[in-house]
C-alpha positions in Angstrom: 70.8 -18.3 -14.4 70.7 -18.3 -10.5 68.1 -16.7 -8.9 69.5 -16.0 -5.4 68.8 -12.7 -5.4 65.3 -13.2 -6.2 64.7 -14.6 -2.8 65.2 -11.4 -1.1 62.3 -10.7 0.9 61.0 -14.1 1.2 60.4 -15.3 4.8 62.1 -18.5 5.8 60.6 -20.9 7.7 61.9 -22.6 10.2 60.6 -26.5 9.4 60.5 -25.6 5.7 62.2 -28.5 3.5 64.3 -27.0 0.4 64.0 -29.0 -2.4 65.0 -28.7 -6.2 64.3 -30.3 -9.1 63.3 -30.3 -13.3 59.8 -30.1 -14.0 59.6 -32.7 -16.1 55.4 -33.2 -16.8 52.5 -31.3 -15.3 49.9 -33.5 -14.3 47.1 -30.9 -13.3 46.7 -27.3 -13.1 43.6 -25.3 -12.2 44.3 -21.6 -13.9 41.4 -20.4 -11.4 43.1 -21.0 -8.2 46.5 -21.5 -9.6 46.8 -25.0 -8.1 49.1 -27.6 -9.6 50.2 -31.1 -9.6 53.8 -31.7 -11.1 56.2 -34.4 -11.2 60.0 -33.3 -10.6 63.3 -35.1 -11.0 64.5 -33.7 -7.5 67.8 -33.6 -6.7 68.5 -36.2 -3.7 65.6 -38.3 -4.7 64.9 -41.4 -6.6 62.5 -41.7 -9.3 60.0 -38.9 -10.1 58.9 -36.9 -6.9 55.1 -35.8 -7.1 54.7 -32.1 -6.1 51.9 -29.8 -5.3 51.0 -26.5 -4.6 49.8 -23.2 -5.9 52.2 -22.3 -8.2 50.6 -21.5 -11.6 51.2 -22.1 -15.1 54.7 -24.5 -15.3 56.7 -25.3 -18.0 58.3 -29.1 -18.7 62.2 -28.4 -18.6 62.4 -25.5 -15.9 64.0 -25.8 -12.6 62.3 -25.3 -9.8 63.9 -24.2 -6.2 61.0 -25.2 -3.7 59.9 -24.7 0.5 58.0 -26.8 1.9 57.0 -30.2 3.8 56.4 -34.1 2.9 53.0 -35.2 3.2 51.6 -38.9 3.0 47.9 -38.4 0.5 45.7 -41.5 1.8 45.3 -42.0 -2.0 48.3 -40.5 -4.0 51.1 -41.3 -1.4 54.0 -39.5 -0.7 53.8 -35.9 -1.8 56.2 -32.6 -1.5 53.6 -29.5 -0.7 55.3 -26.7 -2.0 54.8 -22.9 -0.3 56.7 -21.0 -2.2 59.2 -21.8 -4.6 61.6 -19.9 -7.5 61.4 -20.6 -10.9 64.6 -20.6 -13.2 66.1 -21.7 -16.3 67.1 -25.5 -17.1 70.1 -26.7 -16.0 71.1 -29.7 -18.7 70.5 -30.0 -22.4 67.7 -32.3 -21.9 65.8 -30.1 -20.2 66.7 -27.1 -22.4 64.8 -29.7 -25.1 61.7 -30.1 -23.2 61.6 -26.5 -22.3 61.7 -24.8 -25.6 59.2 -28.2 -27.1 56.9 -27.2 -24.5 54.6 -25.0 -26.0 56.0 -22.2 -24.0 57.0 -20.6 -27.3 54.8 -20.8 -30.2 55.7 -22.4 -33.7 58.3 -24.5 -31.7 58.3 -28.0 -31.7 60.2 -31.1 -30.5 62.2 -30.9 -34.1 63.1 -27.5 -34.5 63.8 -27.5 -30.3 66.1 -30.3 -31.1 68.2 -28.4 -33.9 68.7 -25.3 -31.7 69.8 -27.2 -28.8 72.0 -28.8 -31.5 73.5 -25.4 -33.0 73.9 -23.5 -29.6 73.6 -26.1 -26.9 72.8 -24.9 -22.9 73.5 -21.6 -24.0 70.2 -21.2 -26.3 68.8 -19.5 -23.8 71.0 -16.9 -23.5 71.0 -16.8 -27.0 67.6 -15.8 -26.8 68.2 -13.4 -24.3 70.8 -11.5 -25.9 71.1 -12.4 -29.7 68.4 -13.8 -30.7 69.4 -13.3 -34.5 71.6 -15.9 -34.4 69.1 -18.2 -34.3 68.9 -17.4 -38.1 71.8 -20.3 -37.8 69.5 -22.7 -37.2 67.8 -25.0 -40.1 64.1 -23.9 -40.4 64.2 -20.1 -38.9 63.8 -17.3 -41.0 62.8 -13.6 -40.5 59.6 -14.5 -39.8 59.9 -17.3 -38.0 62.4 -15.5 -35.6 60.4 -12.2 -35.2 57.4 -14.8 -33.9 60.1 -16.9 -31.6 61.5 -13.5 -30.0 58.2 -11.8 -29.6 56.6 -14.9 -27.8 60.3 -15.4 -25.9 60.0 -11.4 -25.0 56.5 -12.2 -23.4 57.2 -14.7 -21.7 60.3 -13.5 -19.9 58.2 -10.5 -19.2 55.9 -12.6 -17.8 58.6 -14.2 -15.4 60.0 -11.6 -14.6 56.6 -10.7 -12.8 55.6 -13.7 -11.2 58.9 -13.5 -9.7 58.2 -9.9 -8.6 55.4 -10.9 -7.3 56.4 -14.1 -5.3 58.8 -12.2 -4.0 56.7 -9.7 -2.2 54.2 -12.2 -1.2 51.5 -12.0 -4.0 49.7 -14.9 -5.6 52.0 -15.3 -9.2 49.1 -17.0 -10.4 47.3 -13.3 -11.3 50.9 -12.8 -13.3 48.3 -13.5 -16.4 46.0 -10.9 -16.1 48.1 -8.4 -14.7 50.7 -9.0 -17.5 47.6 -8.3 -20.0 46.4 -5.6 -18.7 49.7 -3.5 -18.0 51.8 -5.8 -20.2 56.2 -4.9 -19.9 55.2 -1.8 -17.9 53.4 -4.4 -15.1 56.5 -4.4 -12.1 56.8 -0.3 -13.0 52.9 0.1 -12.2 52.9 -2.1 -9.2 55.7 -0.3 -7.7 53.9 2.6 -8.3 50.7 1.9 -6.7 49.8 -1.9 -6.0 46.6 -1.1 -4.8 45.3 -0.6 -8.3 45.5 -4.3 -8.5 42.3 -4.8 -6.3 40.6 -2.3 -8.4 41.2 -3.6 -11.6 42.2 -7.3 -11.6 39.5 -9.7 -10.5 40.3 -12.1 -7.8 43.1 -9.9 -5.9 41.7 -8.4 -3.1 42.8 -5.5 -0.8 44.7 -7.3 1.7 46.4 -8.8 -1.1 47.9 -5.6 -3.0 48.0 -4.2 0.8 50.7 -7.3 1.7 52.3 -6.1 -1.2 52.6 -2.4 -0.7 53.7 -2.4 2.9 56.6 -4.7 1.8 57.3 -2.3 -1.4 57.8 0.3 1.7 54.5 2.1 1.0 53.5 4.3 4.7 51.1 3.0 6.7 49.1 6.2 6.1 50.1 6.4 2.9 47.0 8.2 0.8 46.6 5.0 -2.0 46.3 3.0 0.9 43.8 4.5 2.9 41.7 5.1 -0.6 41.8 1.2 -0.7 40.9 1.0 2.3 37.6 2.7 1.7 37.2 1.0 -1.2 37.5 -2.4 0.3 35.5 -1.5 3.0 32.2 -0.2 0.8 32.6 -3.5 -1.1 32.8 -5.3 2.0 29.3 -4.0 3.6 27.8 -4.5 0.2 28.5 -8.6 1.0 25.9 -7.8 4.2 23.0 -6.0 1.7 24.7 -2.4 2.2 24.3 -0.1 -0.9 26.4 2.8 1.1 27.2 3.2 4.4 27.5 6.5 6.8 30.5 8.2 6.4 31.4 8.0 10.6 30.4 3.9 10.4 32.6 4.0 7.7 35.4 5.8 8.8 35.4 3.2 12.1 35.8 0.5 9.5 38.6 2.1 7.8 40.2 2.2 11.3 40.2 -0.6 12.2 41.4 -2.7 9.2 44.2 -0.2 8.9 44.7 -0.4 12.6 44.1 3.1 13.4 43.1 6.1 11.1 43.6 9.6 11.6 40.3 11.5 10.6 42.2 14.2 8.1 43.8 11.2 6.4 40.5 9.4 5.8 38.6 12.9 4.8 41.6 13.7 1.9 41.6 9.7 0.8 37.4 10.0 0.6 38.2 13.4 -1.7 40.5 11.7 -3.5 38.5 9.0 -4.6 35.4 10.9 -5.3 37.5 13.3 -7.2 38.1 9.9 -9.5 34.6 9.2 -9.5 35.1 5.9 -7.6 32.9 7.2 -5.2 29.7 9.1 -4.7 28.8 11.4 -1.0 25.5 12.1 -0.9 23.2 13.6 1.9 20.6 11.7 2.7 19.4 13.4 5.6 15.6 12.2 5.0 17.2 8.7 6.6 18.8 10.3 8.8 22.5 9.9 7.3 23.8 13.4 6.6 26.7 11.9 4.6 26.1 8.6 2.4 29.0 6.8 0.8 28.8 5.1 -2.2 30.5 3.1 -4.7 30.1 4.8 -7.6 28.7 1.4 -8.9 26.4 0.8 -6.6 25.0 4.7 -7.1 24.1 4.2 -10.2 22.6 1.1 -10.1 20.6 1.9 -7.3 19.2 5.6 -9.6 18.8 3.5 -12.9 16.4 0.8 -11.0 14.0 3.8 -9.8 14.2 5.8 -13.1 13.4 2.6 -15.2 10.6 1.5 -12.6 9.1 4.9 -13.0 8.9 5.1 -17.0 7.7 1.3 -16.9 4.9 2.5 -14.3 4.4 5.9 -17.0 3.8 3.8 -19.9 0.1 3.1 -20.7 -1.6 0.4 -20.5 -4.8 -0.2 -22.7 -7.8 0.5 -20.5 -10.0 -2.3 -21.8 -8.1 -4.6 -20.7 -9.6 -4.5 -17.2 -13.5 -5.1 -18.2 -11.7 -8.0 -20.4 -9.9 -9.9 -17.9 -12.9 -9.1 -15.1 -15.1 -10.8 -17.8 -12.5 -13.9 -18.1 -12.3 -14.7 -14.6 -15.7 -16.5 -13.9 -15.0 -19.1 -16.6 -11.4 -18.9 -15.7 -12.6 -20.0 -11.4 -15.5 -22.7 -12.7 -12.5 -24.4 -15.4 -10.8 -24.7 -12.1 -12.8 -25.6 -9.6 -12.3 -22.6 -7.4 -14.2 -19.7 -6.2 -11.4 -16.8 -5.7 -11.8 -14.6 -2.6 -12.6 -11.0 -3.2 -8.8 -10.0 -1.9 -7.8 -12.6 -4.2 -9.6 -11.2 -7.5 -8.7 -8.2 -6.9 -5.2 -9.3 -7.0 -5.7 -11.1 -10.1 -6.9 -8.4 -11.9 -4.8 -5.6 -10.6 -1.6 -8.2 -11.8 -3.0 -8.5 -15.6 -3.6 -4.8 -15.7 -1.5 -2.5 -14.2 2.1 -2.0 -15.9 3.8 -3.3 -12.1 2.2 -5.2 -9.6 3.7 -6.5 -6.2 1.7 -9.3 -4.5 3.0 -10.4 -1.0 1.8 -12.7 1.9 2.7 -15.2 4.3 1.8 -19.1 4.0 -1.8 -20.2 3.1 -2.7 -16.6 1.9 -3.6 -17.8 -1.5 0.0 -16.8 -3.1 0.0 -20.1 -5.3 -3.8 -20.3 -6.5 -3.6 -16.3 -7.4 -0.5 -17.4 -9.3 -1.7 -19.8 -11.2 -5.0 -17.9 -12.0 -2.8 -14.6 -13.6 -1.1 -16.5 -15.7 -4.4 -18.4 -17.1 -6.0 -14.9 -17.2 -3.4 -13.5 -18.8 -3.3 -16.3 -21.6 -6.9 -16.3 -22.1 -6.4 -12.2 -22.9 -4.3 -13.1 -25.4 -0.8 -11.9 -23.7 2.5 -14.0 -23.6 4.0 -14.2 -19.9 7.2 -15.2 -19.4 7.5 -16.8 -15.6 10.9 -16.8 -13.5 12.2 -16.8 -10.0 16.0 -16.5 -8.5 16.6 -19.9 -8.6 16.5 -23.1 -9.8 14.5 -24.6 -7.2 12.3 -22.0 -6.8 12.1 -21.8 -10.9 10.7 -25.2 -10.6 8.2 -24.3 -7.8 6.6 -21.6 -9.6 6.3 -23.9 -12.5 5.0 -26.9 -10.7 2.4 -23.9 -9.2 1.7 -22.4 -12.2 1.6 -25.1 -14.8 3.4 -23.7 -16.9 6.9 -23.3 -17.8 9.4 -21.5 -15.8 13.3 -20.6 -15.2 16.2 -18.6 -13.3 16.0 -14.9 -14.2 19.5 -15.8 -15.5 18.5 -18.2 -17.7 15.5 -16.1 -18.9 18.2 -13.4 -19.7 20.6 -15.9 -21.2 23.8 -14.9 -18.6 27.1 -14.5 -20.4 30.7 -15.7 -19.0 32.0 -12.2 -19.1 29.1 -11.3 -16.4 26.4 -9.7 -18.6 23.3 -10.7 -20.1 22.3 -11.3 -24.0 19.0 -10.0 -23.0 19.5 -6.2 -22.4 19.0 -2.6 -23.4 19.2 -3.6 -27.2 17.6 -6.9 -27.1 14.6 -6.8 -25.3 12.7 -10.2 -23.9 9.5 -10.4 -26.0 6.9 -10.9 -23.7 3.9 -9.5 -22.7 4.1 -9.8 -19.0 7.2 -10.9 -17.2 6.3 -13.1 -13.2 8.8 -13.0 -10.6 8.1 -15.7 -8.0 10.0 -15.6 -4.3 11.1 -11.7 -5.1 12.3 -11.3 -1.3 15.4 -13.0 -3.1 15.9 -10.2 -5.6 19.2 -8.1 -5.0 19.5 -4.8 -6.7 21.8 -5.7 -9.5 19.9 -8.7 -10.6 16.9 -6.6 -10.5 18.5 -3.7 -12.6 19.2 -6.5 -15.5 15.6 -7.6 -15.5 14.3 -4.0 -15.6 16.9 -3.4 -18.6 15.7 -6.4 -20.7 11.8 -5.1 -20.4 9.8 -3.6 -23.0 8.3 -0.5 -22.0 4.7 -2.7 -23.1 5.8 -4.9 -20.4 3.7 -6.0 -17.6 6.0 -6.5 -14.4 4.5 -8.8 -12.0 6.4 -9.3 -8.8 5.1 -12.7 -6.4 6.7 -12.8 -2.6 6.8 -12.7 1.0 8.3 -9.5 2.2 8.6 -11.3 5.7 11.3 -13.6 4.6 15.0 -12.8 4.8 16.4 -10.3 2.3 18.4 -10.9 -0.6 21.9 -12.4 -0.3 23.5 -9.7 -2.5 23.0 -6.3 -1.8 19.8 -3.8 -2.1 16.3 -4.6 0.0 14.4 -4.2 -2.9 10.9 -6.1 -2.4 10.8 -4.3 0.8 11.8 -0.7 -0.4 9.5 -1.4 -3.4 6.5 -2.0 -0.7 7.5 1.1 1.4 8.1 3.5 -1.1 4.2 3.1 -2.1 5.1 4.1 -5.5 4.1 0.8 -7.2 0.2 -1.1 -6.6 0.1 -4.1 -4.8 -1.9 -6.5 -2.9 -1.0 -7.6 0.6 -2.7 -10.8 1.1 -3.5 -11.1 4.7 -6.4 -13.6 5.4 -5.1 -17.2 5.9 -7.6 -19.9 4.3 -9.0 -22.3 6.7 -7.6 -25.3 5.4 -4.2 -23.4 5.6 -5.3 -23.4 9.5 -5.3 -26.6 10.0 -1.6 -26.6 9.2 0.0 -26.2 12.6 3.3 -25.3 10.3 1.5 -22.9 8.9 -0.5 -21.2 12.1 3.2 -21.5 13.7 4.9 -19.4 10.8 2.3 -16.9 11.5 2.8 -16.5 14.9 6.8 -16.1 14.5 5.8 -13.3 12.4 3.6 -12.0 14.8 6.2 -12.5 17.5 4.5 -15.4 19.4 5.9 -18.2 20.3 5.2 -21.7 18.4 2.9 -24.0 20.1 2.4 -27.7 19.8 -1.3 -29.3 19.4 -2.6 -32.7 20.8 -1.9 -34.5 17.5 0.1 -37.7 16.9 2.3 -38.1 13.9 1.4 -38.5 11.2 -1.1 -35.5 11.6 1.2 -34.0 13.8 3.2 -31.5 11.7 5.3 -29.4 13.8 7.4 -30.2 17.3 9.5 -28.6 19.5 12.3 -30.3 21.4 13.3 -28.2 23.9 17.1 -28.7 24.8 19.8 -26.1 25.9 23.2 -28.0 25.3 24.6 -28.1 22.1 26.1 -31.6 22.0 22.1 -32.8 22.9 20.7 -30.8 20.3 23.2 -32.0 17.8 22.9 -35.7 19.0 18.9 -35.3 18.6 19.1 -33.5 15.3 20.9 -36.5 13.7 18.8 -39.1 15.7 15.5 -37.1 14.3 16.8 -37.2 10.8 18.1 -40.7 10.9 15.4 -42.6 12.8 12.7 -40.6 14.6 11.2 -39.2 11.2 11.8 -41.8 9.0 10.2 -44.4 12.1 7.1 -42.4 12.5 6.6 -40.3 9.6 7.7 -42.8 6.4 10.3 -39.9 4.5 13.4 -41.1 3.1 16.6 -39.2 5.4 18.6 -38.8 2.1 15.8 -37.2 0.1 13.3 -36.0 2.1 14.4 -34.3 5.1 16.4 -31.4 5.2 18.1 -29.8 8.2 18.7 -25.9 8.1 20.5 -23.6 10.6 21.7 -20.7 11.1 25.8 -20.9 10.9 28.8 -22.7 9.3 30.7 -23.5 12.3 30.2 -24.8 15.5 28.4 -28.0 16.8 25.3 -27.6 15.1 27.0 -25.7 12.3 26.7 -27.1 8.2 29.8 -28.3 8.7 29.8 -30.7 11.5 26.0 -31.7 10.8 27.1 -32.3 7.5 29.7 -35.0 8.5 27.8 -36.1 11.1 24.6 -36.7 9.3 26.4 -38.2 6.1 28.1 -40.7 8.5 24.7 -42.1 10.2 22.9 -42.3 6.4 25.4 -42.7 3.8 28.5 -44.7 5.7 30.7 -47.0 4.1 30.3 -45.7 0.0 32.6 -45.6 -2.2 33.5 -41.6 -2.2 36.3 -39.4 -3.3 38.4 -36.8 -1.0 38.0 -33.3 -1.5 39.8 -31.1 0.8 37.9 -32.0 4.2 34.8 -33.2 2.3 34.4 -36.9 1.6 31.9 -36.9 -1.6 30.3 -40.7 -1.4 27.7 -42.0 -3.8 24.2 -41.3 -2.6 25.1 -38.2 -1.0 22.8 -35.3 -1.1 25.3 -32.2 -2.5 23.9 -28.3 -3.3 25.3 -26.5 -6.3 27.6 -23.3 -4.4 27.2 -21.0 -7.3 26.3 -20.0 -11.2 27.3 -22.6 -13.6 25.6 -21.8 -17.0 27.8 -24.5 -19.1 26.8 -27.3 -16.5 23.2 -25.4 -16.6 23.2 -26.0 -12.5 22.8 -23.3 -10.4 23.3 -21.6 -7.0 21.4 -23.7 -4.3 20.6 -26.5 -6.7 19.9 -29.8 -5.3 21.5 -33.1 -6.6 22.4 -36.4 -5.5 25.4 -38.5 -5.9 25.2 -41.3 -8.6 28.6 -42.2 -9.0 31.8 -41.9 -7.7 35.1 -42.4 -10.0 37.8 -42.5 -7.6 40.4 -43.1 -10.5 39.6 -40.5 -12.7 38.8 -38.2 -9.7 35.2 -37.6 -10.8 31.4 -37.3 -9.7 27.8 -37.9 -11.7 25.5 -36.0 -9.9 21.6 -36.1 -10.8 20.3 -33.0 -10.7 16.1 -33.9 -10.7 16.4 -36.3 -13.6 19.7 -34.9 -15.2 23.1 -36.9 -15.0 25.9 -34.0 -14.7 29.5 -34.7 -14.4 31.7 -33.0 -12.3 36.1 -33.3 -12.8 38.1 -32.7 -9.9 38.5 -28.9 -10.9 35.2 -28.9 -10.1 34.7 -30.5 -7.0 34.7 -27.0 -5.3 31.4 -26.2 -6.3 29.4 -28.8 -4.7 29.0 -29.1 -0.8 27.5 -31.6 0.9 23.2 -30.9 2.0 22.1 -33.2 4.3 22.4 -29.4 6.2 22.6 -26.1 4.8 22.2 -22.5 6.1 18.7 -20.9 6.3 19.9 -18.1 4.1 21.0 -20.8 1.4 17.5 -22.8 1.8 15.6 -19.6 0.3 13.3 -20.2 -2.5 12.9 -23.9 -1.9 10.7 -26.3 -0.2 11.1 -29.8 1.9 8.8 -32.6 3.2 10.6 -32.1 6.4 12.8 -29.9 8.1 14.6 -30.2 11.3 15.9 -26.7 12.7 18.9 -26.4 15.5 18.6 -23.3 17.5 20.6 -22.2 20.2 21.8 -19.0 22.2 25.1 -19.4 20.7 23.5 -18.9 17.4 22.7 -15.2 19.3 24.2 -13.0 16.0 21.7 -14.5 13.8 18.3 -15.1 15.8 16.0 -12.7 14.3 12.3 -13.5 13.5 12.8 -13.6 9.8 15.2 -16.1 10.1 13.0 -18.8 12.1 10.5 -17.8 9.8 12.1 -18.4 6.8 13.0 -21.9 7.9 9.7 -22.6 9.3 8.0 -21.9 5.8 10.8 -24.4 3.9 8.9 -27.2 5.2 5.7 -28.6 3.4 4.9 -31.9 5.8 6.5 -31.2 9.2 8.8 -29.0 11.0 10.7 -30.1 14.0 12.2 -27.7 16.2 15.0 -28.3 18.3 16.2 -25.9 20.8 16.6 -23.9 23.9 13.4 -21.6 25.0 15.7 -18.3 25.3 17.1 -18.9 21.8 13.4 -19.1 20.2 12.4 -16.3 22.2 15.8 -13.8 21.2 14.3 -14.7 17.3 10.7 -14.2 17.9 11.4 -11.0 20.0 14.1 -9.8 17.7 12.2 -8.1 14.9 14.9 -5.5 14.1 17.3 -6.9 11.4 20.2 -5.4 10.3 19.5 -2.4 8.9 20.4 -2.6 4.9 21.9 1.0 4.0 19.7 1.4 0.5 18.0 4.4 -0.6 15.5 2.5 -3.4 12.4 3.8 -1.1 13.1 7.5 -1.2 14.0 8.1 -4.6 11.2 6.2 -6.1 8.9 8.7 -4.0 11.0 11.6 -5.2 10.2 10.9 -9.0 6.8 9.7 -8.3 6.2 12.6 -6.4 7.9 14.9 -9.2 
């Protein structure tokens, strides 16, 4: 079978290597990302050359045309990386034998390969192709048999055919899958029709993806399914900065300029299009000042069925009693603990246990953690269940360290499902009698909406926070809007406890958030507990923020620099971004261990790593701490201790961990350090707000140490206008409340 033709449309490079070969095993293959590690007899070649690439699901037996370059791994050796390649049918008998005895065709084996090889020889294949009921020749085959064999054989050239189709008009073939499964034979038909559908409905391809695709299928540059993408991919991008809609002219200039120029009528007709599909929702929102709101349709109704469940959770009575109960609890409840609460404080207390939603927010030493602590004991001694939970799994373990008592995720609480939902909903309700959110600044609008759908209308909603923080990562404002709308009761904490004071961390976060600058006392470490090293150029501040972490703290202050002191900033790249203070830092602390290679990152035993997202079968999560206990370099694998739990990690899995030693201020939310060291500089400029230093000033519990230029701190402290996050939470919870 050649496949010349196939390679029509497939850019040549000019220092690309052709190679071909037989696949003749398949050493790794990640179905997520489609990478895969092969070994190939290749012609011209001795031996058994290793090659790697993304090239999806392979098959022992089939030829492989391949473009690409020799590379030398420091562990594997010599190695062909492959950037495109063509697939196509076995050349020799052999391989026609490990092809069909691959499991590419089910109920065939090594025999029964063996005896239709026999009967037909090389031609099998196009036996299968053309007339496949001759393989009713063949010893073992009958009408069953054979209707099984040509289904699966049907399938899978089907499924070739596409992955061809695809690779030749520069699309990923490993989403060949889940395209083929959701369109099946009709897949090359639909994509010529519209490959833009692809981003909607096939998880992982992405506009500029199905866009590559379309331009070379000969689609207009104005073409209306492309500008309808367009929007599409531009709502869902804004939605990755907190936006819930976005105004029509903002989003129009997007459209623009990923398109690289938009004419307005085009745009107008792709928006009525869409909306006429109910993939999108205009609305005028005037009383904000946007005359004309877009919305995914997704993020409308989200948005609507978080007020309208808020508002029947706040209709829902609640006995009255209950007050004069828990008002007579409380004095035995503050003499069992040894504290006398503050009248702000009881009155928090209180309004918690009896109102059907309750928001209590407040900066550091306010009383967050004793008031806490003091609902739930309150609410036991009532005789109520509370259920306590927090975003995640540090702050989870926080609340219960706080609260003594035990907590979780809101994912775990709502038992999160692989396919994305929860087993905790509408029709199985959490049995509790009050639910308490700790760190709620972190809640995004869609997490909130599956809390909300998992409460009993008895339900008490109890939501703890600091609405000075940063916002959610995910999209919606939604402790904020909850505050503003003054639809729900709440207590804003606002008097600072004199022993609180003391804390120069604490009078320092304070005055960031009253747009001050921080100040230095006279102390000396170790009662010193916040400094400021003032320093404009970025190779200084980088060379003191690894000299403070390795020796400075640890010489004056006692704390370990592996596990207890944690440097946070504001970006990714640059000199004082994750990235290079993450190699930096690990080189200084943790040199010279035995470590495994994972893209750039070198993973060495001892090594502090964060969890990047959501793993419910590891039961790790997002922003989860670990350290590095050992290091199989053989088997390609990690044991990471995760506070007391040995978890093991394969080398599919290495993409989920990232070294910590520095992480972003966004990703240190909802956990706390003995130390932190912050970088901040005028190049930084994008990101210095005054939530943002105040967020990382608050992370620390022992000592903060600043280090920085004076204009950068004083662009954050000054710069108390975030970006505005597009949501509309505030107005229509004042609409219904307001009837």
């Amino acid at each position: 079978m050649s496949s010349q033709h196939l390679l029509d449309g497939l850019p040549e490079g000019d220092d690309q290597i052709f190679l071909t070969g037989e696949v003749r095993s398949v050493a790794f293959h990640a179905p997520d990302s489609g990478w895969t590690v092969a070994r190939v007899a290749a012609r011209g070649e001795p031996g058994q050359t290793t090659v790697v690439g993304v090239m999806g699901e392979l098959t022992p037996g089939e030829v492989l045309e391949m473009w690409g370059r020799w590379k030398e791994h420091p562990r594997f050796g010599r190695q062909f990386e492959v950037n495109r390649f063509v697939q196509a049918y076995p050349a020799s008998l052999a391989g026609v034998v490990r092809y069909l005895s691959s499991g590419l065709i089910k109920g065939v084996g090594p025999a029964l390969a063996e005896r239709m090889a026999d009967r037909f020889g090389i031609e099998v294949l196009d036996i299968l192709d053309n007339e496949p009921k001759r393989l009713l020749e063949v010893e073992g085959v009958g009408r069953k048999k054979l209707a099984d064999i040509v289904a699966c054989w049907n399938e899978q050239r089907e499924i070739r055919g596409l992955m061809l189709f695809l690779q030749t008009h520069g699309a990923p073939v490993t989403f060949a899958p889940r395209i083929f499964s959701l369109w099946g034979a009709g897949a090359i038909a639909k994509l010529r029709e519209n490959p833009y559908e692809l981003a909607y409905l096939v998880r992982g391809v992405g506009f500029r993806t199905a866009d590559a695709m379309a331009l070379k299928l000969g689609f207009a540059p104005d073409a209306l399914e492309r500008v309808e993408a367009a929007i599409v991919f531009g709502l869902f991008t804004v939605s990755e900065r907190g936006h819930l809609f976005f105004p029509r002219d903002e989003l129009f200039g997007l459209c623009q300029e990923l398109l690289g120029g938009l004419d307005h009528d085009r745009f107008d007709e792709a928006l009525a299009g869409l909306e006429a599909k109910k993939r999108v929702v205009v609305e005028d929102l005037s009383v904000q000042g946007v005359e004309e709101a877009i919305w995914l349709r997704l993020f409308y109704n989200l948005e609507r069925d978080v007020a309208s469940r808020l508002v029947a959770l706040l209709d829902h009575p609640c006995p009255r009693e209950l007050r004069s109960k828990v008002e007579g609890l409380l004095p035995g409840l503050e003499r069992a603990a040894g504290i006398t609460l503050s009248n702000e404080q009881r009155e928090a207390v209180v309004g918690a246990c009896v109102n059907k939603a309750w928001i209590i927010t407040g900066g550091p030493g306010t009383g967050k953690t004793t008031i806490t602590r003091m609902i739930v004991r309150a609410l036991a001694a009532a005789g109520l269940s509370v259920k306590l939970c927090a975003p995640t799994g540090r702050a989870a373990k926080r609340l219960s360290e706080a609260a003594g008592s035990a907590a979780s995720t809101i994912h775990r609480l709502l038992q999160y499902q692989p396919d994305g939902g929860f087993a905790v909903n509408e029709e199985h309700k959490l049995k509790a009698d009050a639910i308490l959110v700790d760190e709620a600044s972190m809640l995004d609008t869609q997490l909130f909406q599956a809390l909300l759908r998992a409460l009993p209308l008895t339900c008490r909603l109890v939501l703890v926070g600091d609405v000075n923080q940063l916002p959610s990562v995910g999209p919606g404002n939604v402790l904020a809007d909850l505050l503003t709308s003054e639809a729900l009761p709440h207590s804003r904490l606002e008097h600072i406890y004199r022993q609180a004071m003391e804390s120069a961390i604490v009078r320092n976060a304070h005055r960031v958030n009253q747009g001050e600058f921080p100040i230095e006392d006279d102390a000396q470490p170790p009662k010193k507990d916040f400094w400021w090293i003032v320093q404009d150029d970025p190779a200084t501040v980088r060379r003191l923020v690894i000299d403070c972490v390795a020796e400075r703290i640890p010489r004056a202050y006692g704390l370990d620099p592996l596990r207890d002191i944690q440097v946070l900033t504001p970006m990714h790249k640059g000199e004082v971004g994750t990235k290079a203070l993450n190699e930096a830092v690990q080189e200084v602390v943790n040199p010279r261990r035995r470590e495994l290679l994972r893209g750039q990152t070198r993973f060495r035993a001892g090594d502090r790593v964060i969890q990047l997202r959501n793993d419910y079968e590891k039961d790790v999560f997002n922003g989860d701490l670990g350290f590095i206990t050992e290091v199989d370099q053989e088997g390609g694998e990690l044991l990471v201790d995760f506070d007391g739990r040995a978890v093991l990690y394969d080398a599919t899995e290495l993409d989920e961990l990232s070294l910590a030693y520095a992480v972003s201020v966004h990703k240190s939310q909802g956990s706390e350090y003995p130390a932190v060291v912050i970088p901040l500089l005028t190049q930084h400029f994008v990101l210095l707000q005054r939530n943002l230093l105040y967020t990382a000033i608050t992370r620390a519990r022992k000592l903060v140490v600043l280090v920085g230029s004076r204009r950068a701190v004083a662009l954050a402290v000054k710069n108390n206008r975030s970006e505005r996050r597009y949501t509309n939470l505030r107005f229509r919870l004042q609409e219904l409340v307001n009837g």
